[in-house]
C-alpha positions, 0 to 999 in steps of 0.5 A: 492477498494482502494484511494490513496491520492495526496500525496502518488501519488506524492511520488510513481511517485518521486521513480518510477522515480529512478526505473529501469523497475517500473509497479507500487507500490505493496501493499499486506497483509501477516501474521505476525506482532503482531496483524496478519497481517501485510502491506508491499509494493514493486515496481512491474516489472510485473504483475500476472493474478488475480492482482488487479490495481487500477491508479490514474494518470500514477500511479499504484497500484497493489494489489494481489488476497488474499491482496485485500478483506483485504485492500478493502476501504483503504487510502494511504497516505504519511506521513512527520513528526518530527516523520518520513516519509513514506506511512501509510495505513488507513484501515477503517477494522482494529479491532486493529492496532500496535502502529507503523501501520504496524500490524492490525487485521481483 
């Protein structure tokens, strides 16, 4: 469904550490941003029952039951630049992105 490259890997197992009660990292899609939709992402406590989990590792990924189909063939990745740092999603059914990455269209 999804991949997560060994990068993303090693930095949500580093901030999963400093969590408290952590199941995994929650990647999901809502409406907004200025192309539609928009990415965001949460550590996770608990789990509901049409979540989706993808593990690489000990590490978890959960998605839910609306966000998988629109991140369905998605890297991600953790970016660190001059620019900044943090996790980037490439999704390979963006029609068009934002400038920052954030927003897409489907």
């Amino acid at each position: 469904m999804i991949t997560i490259t060994t990068t993303a890997e090693e930095k949500i197992r580093e901030l999963m550490r400093e969590e408290k009660d952590t199941l995994g990292l929650r990647v999901y899609v809502k409406g907004g941003g200025c192309h539609g939709y928009q990415y965001g992402m949460a550590f996770e406590s608990k789990m509901g029952e049409d979540d989706t989990v993808i593990e690489k590792g000990d590490v978890k990924v959960i998605m839910d039951s609306q966000s998988a189909p629109l991140l369905n063939g998605c890297e991600v990745d953790y970016v660190d630049s001059v620019q900044g740092s943090g996790f980037a999603i490439k999704n390979p059914q963006a029609k068009t992105t934002c400038g920052c990455g954030s927003s897409f269209s489907a």
